[in-house]
NUSE-689617 format. One record per residue (C-alpha): residue number from 0; y, x, z; residue in one letter. Coordinates in nm, 3 decimals, decimal comma. Each point is the difference from the previous one (the first is absolute). Layout:
N
- i; py; px; pz; aa
- NUM; Y; X; Z; A .
...
***
This chain:
341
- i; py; px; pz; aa
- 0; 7,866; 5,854; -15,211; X .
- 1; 0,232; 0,244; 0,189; X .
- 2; 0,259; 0,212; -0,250; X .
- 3; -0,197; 0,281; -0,132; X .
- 4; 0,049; 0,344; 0,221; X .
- 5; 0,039; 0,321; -0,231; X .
- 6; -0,074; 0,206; 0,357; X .
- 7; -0,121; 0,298; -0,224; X .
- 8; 0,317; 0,040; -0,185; X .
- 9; 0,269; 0,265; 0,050; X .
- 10; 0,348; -0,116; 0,055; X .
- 11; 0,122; -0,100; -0,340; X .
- 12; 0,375; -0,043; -0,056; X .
- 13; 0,246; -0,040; -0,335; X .
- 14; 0,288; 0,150; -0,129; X .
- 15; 0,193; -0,189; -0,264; X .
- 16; 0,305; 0,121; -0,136; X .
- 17; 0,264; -0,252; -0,118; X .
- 18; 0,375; 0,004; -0,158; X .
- 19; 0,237; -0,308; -0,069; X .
- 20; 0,148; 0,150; -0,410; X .
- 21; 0,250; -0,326; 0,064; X .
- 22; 0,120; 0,132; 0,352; X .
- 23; 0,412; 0,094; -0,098; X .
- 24; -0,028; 0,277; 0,276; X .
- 25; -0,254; 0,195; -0,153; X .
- 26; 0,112; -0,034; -0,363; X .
- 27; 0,351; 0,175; 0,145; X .
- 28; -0,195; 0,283; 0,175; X .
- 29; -0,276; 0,045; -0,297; X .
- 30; 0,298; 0,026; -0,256; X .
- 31; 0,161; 0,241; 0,227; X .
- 32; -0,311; 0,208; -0,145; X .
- 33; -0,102; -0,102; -0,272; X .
- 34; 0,029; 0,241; -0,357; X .
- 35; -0,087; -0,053; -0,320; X .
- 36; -0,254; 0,283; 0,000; X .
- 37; -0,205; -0,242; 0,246; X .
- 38; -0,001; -0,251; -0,286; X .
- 39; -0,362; -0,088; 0,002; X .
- 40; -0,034; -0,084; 0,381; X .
- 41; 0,349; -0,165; 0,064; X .
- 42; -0,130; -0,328; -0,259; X .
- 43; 0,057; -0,333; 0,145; X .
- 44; -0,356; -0,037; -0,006; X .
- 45; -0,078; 0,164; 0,239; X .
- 46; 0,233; -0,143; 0,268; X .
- 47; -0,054; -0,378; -0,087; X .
- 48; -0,092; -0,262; 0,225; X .
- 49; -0,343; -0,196; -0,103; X .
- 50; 0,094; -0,225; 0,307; X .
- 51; -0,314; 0,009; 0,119; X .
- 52; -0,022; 0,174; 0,310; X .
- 53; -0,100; -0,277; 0,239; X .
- 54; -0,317; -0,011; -0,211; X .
- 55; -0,105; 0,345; 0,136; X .
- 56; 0,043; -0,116; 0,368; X .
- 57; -0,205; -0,290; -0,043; X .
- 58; -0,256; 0,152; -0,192; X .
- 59; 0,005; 0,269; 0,262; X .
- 60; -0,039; -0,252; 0,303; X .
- 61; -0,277; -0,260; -0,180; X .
- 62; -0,217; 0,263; -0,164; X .
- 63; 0,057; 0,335; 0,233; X .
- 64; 0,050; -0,126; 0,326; X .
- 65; -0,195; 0,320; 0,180; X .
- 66; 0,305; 0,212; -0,140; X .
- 67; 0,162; 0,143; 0,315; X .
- 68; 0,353; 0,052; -0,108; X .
- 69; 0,252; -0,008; -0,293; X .
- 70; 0,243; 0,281; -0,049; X .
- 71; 0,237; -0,117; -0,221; X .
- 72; 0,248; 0,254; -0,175; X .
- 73; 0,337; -0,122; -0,144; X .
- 74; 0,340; 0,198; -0,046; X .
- 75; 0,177; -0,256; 0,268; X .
- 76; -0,028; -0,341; -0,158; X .
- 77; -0,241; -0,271; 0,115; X .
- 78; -0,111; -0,309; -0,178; X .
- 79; 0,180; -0,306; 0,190; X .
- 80; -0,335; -0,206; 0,060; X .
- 81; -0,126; 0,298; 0,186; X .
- 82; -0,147; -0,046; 0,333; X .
- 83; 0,104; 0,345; 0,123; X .
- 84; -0,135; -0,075; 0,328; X .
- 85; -0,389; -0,043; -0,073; X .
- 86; -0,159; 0,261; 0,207; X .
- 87; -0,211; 0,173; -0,283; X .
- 88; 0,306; 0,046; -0,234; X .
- 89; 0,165; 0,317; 0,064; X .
- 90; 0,322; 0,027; -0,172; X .
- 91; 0,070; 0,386; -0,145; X .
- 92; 0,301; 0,104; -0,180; X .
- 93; 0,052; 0,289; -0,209; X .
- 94; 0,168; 0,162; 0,284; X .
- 95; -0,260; -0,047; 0,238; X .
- 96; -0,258; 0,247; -0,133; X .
- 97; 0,142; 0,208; -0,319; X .
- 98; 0,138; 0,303; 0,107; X .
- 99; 0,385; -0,006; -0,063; X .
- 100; 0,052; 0,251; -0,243; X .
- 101; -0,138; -0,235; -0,209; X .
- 102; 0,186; -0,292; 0,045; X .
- 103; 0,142; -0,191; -0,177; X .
- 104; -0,335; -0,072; -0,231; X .
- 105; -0,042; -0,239; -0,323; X .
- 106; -0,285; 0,238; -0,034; X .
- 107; -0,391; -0,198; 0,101; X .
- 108; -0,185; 0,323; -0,004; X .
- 109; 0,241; 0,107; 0,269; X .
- 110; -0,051; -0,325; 0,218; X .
- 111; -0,398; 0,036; -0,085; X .
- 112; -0,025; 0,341; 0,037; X .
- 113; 0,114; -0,015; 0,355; X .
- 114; -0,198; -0,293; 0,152; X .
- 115; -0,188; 0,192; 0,294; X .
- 116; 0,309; 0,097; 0,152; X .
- 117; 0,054; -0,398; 0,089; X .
- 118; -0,016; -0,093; 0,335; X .
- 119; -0,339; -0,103; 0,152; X .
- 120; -0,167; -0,057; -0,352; X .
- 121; -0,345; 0,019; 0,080; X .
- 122; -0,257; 0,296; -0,167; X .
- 123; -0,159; -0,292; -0,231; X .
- 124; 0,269; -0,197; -0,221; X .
- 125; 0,035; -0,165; -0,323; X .
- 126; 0,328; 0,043; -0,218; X .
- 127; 0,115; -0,318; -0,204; X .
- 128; 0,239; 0,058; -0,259; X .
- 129; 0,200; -0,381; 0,021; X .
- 130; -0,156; -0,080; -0,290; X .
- 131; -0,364; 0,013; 0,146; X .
- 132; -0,172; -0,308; 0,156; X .
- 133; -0,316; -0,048; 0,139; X .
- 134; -0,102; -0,356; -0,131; X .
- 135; -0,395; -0,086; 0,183; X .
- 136; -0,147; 0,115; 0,310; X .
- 137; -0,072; 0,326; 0,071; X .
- 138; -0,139; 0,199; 0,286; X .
- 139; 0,154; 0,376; 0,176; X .
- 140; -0,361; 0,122; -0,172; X .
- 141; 0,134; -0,098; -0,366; X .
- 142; 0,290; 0,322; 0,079; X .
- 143; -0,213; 0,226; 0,249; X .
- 144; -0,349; 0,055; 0,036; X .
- 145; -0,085; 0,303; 0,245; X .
- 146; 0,330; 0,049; 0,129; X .
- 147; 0,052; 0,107; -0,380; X .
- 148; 0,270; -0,186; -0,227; X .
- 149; -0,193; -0,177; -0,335; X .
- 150; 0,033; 0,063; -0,340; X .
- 151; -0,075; 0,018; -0,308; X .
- 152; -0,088; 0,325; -0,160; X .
- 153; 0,035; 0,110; -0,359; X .
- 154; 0,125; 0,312; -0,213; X .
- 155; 0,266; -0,084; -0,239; X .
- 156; 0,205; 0,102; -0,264; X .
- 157; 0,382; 0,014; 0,099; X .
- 158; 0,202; -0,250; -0,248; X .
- 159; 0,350; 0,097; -0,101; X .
- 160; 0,166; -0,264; -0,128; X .
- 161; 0,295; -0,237; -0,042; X .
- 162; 0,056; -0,195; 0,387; X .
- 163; -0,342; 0,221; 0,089; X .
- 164; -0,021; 0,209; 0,339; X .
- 165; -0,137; 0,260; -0,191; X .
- 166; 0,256; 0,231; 0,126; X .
- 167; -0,038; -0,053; 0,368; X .
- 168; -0,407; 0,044; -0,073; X .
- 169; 0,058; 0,313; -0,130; X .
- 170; 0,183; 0,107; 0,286; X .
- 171; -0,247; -0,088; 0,206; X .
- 172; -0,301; 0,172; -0,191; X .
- 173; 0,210; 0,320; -0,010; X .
- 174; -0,045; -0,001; 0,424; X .
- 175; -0,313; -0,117; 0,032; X .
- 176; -0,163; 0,244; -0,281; X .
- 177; 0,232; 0,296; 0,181; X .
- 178; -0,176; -0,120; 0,349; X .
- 179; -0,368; -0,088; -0,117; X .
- 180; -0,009; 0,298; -0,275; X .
- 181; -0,358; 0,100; -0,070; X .
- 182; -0,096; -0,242; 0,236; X .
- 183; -0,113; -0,296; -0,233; X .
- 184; -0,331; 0,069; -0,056; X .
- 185; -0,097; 0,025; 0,329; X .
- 186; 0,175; -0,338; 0,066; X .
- 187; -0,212; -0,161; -0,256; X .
- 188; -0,321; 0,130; 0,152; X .
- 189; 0,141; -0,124; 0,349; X .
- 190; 0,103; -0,340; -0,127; X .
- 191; -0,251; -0,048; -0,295; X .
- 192; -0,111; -0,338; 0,130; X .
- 193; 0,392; -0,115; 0,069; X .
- 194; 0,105; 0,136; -0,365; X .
- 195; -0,318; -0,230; -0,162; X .
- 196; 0,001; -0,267; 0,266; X .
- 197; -0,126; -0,302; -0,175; X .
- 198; 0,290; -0,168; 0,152; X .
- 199; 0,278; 0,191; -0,207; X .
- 200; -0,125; -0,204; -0,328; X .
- 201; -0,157; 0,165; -0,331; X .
- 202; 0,333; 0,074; -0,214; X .
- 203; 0,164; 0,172; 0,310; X .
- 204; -0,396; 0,176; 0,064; X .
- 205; 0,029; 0,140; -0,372; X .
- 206; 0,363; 0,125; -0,003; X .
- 207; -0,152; 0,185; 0,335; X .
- 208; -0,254; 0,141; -0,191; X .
- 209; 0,189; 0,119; -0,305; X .
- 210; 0,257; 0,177; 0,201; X .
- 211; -0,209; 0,175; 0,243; X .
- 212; -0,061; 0,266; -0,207; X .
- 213; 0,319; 0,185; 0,084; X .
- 214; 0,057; 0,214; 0,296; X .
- 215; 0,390; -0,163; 0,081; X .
- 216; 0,078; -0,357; 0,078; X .
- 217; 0,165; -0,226; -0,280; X .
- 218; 0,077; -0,252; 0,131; X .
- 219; -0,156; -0,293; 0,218; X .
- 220; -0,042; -0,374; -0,048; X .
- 221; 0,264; -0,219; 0,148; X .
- 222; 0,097; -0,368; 0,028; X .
- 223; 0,319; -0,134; 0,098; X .
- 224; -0,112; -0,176; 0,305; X .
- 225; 0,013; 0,063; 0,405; X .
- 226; -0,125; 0,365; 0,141; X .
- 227; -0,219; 0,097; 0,315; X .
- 228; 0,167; 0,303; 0,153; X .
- 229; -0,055; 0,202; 0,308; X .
- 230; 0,323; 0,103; 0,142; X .
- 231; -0,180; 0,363; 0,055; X .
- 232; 0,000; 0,058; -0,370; X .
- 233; 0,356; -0,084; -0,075; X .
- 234; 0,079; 0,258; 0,329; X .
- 235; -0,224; 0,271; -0,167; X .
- 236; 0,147; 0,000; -0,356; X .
- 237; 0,271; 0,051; 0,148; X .
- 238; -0,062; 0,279; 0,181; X .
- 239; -0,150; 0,133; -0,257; X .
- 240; 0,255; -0,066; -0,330; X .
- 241; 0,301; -0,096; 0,205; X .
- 242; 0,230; 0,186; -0,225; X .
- 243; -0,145; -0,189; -0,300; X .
- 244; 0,004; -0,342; 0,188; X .
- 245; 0,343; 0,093; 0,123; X .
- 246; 0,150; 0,049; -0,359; X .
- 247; -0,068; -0,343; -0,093; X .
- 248; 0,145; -0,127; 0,305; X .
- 249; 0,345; 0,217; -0,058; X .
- 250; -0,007; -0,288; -0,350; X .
- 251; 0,196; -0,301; 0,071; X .
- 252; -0,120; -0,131; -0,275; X .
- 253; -0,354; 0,002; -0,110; X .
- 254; -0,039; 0,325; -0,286; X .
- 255; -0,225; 0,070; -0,257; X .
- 256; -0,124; 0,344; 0,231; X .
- 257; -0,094; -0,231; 0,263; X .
- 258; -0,310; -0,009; 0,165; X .
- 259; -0,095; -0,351; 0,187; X .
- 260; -0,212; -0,152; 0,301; X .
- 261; -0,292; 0,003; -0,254; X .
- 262; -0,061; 0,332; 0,115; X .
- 263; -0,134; -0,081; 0,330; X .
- 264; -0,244; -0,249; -0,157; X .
- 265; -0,100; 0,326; -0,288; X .
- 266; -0,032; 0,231; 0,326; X .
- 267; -0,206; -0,233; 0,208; X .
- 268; -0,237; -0,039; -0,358; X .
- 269; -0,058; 0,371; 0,054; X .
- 270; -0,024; 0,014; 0,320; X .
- 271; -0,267; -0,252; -0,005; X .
- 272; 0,165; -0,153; 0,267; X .
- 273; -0,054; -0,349; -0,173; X .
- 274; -0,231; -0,300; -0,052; X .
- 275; -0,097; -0,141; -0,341; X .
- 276; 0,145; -0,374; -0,093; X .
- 277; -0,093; -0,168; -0,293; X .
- 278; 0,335; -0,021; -0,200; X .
- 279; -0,105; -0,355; -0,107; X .
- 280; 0,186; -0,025; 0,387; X .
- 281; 0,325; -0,062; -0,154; X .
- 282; 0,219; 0,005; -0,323; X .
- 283; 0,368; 0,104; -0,083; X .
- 284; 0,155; -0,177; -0,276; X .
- 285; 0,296; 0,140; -0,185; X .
- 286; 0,191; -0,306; -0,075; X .
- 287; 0,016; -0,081; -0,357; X .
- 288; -0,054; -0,297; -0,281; X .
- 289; -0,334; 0,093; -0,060; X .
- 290; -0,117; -0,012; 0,385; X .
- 291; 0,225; -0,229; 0,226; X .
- 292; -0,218; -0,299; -0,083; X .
- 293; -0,327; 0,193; 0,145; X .
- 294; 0,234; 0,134; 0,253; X .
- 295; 0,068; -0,405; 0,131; X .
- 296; -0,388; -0,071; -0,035; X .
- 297; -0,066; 0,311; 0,246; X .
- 298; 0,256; -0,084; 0,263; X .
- 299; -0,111; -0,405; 0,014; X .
- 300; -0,386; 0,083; -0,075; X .
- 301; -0,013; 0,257; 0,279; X .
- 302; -0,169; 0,224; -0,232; X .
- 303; 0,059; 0,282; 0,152; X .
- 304; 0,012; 0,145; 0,398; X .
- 305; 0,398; 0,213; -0,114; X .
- 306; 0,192; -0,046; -0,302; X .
- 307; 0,313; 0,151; -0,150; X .
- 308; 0,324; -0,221; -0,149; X .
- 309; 0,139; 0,334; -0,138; X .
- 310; 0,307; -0,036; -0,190; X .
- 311; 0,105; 0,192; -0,342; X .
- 312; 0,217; 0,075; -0,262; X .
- 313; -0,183; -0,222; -0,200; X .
- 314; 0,033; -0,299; 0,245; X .
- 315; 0,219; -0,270; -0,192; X .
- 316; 0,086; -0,313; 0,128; X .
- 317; 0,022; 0,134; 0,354; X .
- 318; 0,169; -0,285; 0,182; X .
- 319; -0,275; -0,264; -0,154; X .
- 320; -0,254; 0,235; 0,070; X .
- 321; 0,096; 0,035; 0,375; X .
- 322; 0,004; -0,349; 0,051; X .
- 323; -0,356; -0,041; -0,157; X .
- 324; -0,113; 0,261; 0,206; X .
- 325; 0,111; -0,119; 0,303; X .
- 326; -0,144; -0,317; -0,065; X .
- 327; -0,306; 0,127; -0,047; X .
- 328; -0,031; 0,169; 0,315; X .
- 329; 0,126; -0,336; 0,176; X .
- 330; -0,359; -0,158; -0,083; X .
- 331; -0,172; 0,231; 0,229; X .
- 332; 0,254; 0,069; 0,244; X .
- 333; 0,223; -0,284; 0,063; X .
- 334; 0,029; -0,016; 0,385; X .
- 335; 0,306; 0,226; 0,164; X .
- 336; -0,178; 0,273; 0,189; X .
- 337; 0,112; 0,147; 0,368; X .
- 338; 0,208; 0,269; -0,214; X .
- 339; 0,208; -0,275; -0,107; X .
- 340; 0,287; -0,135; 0,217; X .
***
């Protein structure tokens, strides 16, 4: 049998965004910046190498093959087993699509916030965190159906808490409740077979349910994994809130008043602009005691399509844990890809 044609689907590409925490340049330039008031977003943890980049690439080339290019963000540095030359990777530094008067950034909601302005990224894209994989098959109509990116949709209660995003979700809800104000009924009546789609699962059904009562947004249902974006709605937020959007970027550090790309995915909920996915589709774990063994059994039992190796505060043993992971991810992926020199 001939390779299987996806002839229907619209040009797909991806936009990962990367930094090297070990890379001596950067820490000179970051500390240039860095103040104690940005405390909470300056931890190690957040900058740390898992080591497990080349993962991604494979798992990009054996299980998304139909993926037409890779935009790759970094501040300047480049991993060293880097093919640079592949002719889907498209290398983009910070420089080469934030605006300047935000520049130098340490901040990700400034580097996410800005992703449409990258050269030649295509209307339909996916954004990886680094810590995202995609560890089976999967097909361009597992991220749009319709022309429309897919998701899973859910109202939600915002959750402020220690090492939560809470803040940044908040943010978020603030613009989209100013923009969709007395609006959410009619949404629901628009999209009553998305909001109760079989698909989105019973518990995330019932939250639905019990929330819809209210005439404002709380909050939506969100997993730590890959999102389907059009281009067009990151361009029309900003048209729209670009003073709002701006003001986070103006941060070189990430700040509690932030608002993040999660926006575009909560506008293109109310938009409708959006297909329901089971979220069964993929699973974030949070690294800690309690879940690192199920998080080994996912990544060599394929059990799910994208998974998450997020690290935390609460990650101990980090250098044990990296090689374990890394391991792991070696069982299903251990030939060198074309992204590899």
């Amino acid at each position: 049998m001939g390779k299987k044609k996806h002839d229907d689907a619209p040009e797909i590409d991806i936009v990962i965004a990367w930094v090297d925490g070990n890379d001596t340049a950067w820490q000179k330039e970051k500390s240039l910046y860095s103040q104690p008031s940005a405390a909470e977003s300056d931890t190690p943890v957040r900058f740390r190498d898992w080591d497990n980049l080349q993962y991604w690439f494979r798992s990009i080339e054996k299980f998304a093959p139909w993926v037409r290019k890779i935009h790759f963000i970094t501040w300047g540095h480049l991993p060293q087993w880097l093919n640079v030359n592949d002719p889907k990777l498209h290398i983009v530094r910070h420089s080469d699509y934030i605006p300047k008067e935000y520049l130098p950034t340490f901040n990700s909601h400034t580097i996410e916030l800005n992703m449409h302005r990258i050269e030649d990224l295509s209307e339909h894209f996916i954004y990886f965190n680094d810590d995202m994989f995609i560890t089976r098959p999967v097909k361009p109509s597992d991220f749009f159906k319709n022309g429309r990116p897919c998701d899973t949709f859910g109202l939600n209660c915002i959750f402020f808490g220690e090492d939560s995003a809470g803040h940044f979700c908040g943010s978020d809800m603030e613009l989209i409740n100013t923009e969709f104000k007395g609006q959410k009924r009619a949404i629901m009546k628009r999209d009553f077979r998305k909001w109760f789609a079989m698909k989105n699962g019973r518990r995330i059904r019932f939250k639905t349910f019990l929330l819809s009562a209210w005439d404002w947004f709380p909050g939506f249902h969100y997993d730590h994994l890959p999102s389907a974006f059009l281009k067009s709605t990151l361009t029309d937020v900003w048209e729209k809130y670009g003073s709002v959007l701006d003001k986070t970027c103006r941060d070189r550090f990430r700040n509690v008043s932030n608002v993040n790309q999660w926006v575009f995915k909560f506008w293109q909920l109310c938009k409708g602009e959006y297909e329901v996915r089971s979220p069964r589709f993929g699973k974030a774990f949070h690294i800690e005691e309690d879940n690192f063994e199920e998080l080994c059994r996912a990544v060599t039992g394929q059990t799910y399509s994208m998974i998450c190796v997020n690290d935390t505060l609460r990650t101990v043993d980090f250098e044990a844990k990296k090689q374990r992971v890394k391991e792991c991810f070696d069982k299903i992926l251990p030939e060198s890809c074309s992204f590899e020199k």
